[in-house]
C-alpha positions in Angstrom: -12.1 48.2 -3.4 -14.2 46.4 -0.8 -15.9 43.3 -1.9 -19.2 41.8 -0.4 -21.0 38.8 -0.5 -24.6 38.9 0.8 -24.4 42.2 2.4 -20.8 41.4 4.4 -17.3 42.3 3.7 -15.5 39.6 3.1 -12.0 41.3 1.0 -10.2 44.3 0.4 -8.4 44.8 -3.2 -6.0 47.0 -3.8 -5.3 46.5 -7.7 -7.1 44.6 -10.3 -10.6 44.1 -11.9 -11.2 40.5 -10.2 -12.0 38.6 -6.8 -11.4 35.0 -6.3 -14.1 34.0 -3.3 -11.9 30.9 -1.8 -11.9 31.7 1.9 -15.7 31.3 2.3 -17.7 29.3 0.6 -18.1 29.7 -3.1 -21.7 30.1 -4.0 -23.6 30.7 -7.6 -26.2 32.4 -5.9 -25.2 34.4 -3.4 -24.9 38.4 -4.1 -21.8 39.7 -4.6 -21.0 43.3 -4.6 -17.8 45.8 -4.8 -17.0 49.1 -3.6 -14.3 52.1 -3.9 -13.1 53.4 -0.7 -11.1 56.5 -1.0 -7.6 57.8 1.0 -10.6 59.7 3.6 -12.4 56.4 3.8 -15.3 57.4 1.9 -17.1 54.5 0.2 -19.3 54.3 -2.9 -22.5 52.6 -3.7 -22.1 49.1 -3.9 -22.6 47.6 -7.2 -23.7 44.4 -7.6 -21.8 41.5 -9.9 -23.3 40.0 -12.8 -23.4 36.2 -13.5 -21.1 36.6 -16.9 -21.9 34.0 -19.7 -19.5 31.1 -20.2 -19.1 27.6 -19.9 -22.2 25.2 -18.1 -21.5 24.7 -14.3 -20.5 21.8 -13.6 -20.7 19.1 -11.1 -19.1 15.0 -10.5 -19.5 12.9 -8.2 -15.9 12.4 -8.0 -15.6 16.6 -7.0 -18.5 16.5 -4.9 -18.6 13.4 -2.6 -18.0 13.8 1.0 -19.3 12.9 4.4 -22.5 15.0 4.1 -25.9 14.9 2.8 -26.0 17.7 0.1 -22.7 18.6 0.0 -22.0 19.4 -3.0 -25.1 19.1 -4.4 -24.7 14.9 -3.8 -27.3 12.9 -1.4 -26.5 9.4 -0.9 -29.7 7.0 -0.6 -30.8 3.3 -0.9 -34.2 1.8 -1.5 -35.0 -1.6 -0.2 -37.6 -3.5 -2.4 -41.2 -1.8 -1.8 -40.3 1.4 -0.1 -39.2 4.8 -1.4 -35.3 6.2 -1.2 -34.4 6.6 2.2 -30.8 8.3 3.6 -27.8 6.4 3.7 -24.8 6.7 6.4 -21.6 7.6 6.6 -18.9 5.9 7.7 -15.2 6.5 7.9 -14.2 3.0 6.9 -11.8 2.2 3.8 -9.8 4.8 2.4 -11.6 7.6 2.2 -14.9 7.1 3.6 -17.8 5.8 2.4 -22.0 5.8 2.6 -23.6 2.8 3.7 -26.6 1.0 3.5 -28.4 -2.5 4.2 -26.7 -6.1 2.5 -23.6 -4.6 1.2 -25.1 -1.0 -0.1 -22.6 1.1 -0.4 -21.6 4.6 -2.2 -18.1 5.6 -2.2 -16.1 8.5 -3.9 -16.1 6.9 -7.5 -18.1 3.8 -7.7 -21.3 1.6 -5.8 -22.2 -1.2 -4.9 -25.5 -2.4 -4.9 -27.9 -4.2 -2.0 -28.9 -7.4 -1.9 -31.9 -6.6 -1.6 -32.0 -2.7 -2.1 -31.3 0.0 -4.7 -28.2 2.2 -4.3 -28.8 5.8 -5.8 -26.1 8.9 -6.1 -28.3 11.7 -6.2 -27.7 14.7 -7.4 -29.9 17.7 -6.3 -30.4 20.9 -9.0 -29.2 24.0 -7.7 -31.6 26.0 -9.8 -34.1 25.7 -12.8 -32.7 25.2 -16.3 -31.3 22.3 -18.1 -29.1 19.5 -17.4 -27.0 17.6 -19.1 -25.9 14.5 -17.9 -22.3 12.1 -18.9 -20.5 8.9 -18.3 -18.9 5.9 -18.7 -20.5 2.6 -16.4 -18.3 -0.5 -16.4 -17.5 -2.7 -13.2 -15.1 -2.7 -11.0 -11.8 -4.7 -11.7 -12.0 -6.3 -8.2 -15.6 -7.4 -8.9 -15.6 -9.2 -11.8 -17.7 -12.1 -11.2 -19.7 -12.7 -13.5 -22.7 -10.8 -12.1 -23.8 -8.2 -14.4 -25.5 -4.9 -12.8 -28.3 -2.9 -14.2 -28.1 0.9 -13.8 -30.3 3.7 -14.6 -31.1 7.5 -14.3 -34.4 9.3 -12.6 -35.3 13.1 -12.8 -37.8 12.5 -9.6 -40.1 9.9 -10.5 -39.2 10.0 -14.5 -36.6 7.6 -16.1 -34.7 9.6 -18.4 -32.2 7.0 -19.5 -32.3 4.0 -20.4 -35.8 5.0 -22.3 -37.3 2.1 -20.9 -36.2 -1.1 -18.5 -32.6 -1.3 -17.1 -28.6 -0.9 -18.3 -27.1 -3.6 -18.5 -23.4 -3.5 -17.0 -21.8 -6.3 -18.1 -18.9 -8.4 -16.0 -16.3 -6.9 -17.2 -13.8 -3.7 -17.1 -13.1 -3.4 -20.6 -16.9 -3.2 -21.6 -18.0 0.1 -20.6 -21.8 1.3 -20.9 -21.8 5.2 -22.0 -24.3 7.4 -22.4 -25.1 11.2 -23.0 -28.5 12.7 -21.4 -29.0 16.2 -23.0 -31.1 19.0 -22.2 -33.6 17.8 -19.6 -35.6 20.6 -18.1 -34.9 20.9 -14.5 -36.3 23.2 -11.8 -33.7 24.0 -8.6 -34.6 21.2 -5.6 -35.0 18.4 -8.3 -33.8 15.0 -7.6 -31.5 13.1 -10.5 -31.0 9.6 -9.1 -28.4 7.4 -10.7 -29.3 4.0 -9.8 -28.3 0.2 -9.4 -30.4 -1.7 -9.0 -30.5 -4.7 -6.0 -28.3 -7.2 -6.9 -29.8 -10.6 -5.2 -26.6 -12.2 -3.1 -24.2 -11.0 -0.8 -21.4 -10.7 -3.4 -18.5 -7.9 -4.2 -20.3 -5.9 -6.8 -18.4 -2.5 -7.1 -19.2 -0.7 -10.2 -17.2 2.5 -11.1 -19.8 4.9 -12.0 -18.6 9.1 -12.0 -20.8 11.1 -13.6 -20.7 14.4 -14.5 -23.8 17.0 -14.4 -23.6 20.3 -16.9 -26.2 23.0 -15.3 -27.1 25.5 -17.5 -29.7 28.2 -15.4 -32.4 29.7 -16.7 -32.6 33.4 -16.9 
């Protein structure tokens, strides 16, 4: 069998009824197709594979953060008081790397840290209409607690989705965790889901551990 992906061989199999795409890069919506080749090297039609039925893709920030601006379907951006959400920028400080912003803004792989003065969002963009659903835990860091709390919450564009109304409160301390389930939003693919803190007010240590998961479920 020969195996294509967007109208280029990319595989040869011998034996078996199944491809595992890990040399390029994987892709829900690129077209896939497979061919026999016979012992003359005669080739078939190409036959294209189906999306098969199963389990919601899904997506954390924990799997997806990097040092790119939609990889992974994860944007990295800040908001200072009065102006809209504007790119953060990378830098290779810290462990692993990290997006940074104005008074202390800061994304990293699992957790934020607010602005003084400015809004820190994880964004996740939708790689194609359907629903979302949308998990977590919130709490603050152990290293941060300080007896500030943090206010979080979640925008599909320009819509809060959760909290219904107002701000999240995160309270001071590890062991109180805010949760929350978001289920079945209608999304259409470019959509912007922004999970927020809001500007803290002082120049303080404010890490809050926030990883949260996105379930995409396309639309036929």
């Amino acid at each position: 069998y020969e195996v294509l992906k967007n109208g280029a061989m990319i595989a040869k199999v011998a034996k078996g009824t199944f491809f595992f795409d890990y040399k390029t890069e994987p892709s829900l919506v690129a077209r896939y197709e497979a061919r026999t080749v016979d012992g003359d090297g005669n080739r078939s039609p190409a036959v294209v594979a189906e999306l098969a039925a199963g389990d919601a893709e899904t997506y954390t920030a924990l799997g997806g953060f990097g040092p790119t601006q939609s990889g992974g379907q994860w944007r990295y951006e800040e908001a200072v008081e009065g102006a809209g959400f504007a790119p953060m920028r990378w830098d290779n400080g810290g462990y692993e790397g990290r997006w940074v912003g104005s008074g202390m803004a800061t994304v990293g792989r699992i957790w934020m840290q607010p602005g003084a003065a400015s809004d820190v969002s994880r964004t996740f963009v939708t790689p194609a209409d359907g629903e979302i659903t949308l998990t977590a835990s919130i709490r603050k860091d152990p290293s941060a607690q300080n007896g500030h709390a943090i206010k979080a919450r979640i925008l599909h564009n320009d819509r809060q989705i959760w909290p219904a109304t107002g701000w999240a409160e995160v309270l001071p301390d590890f062991a109180k965790a805010v949760n929350y389930r978001v289920e079945n939003t209608s999304v259409t693919k470019g959509d912007s889901v922004r999970f927020v803190l809001q500007h803290s007010g002082h120049l303080e240590h404010d890490a809050v551990i926030w990883n949260p998961t996105v379930m995409v479920s396309r639309r036929s």
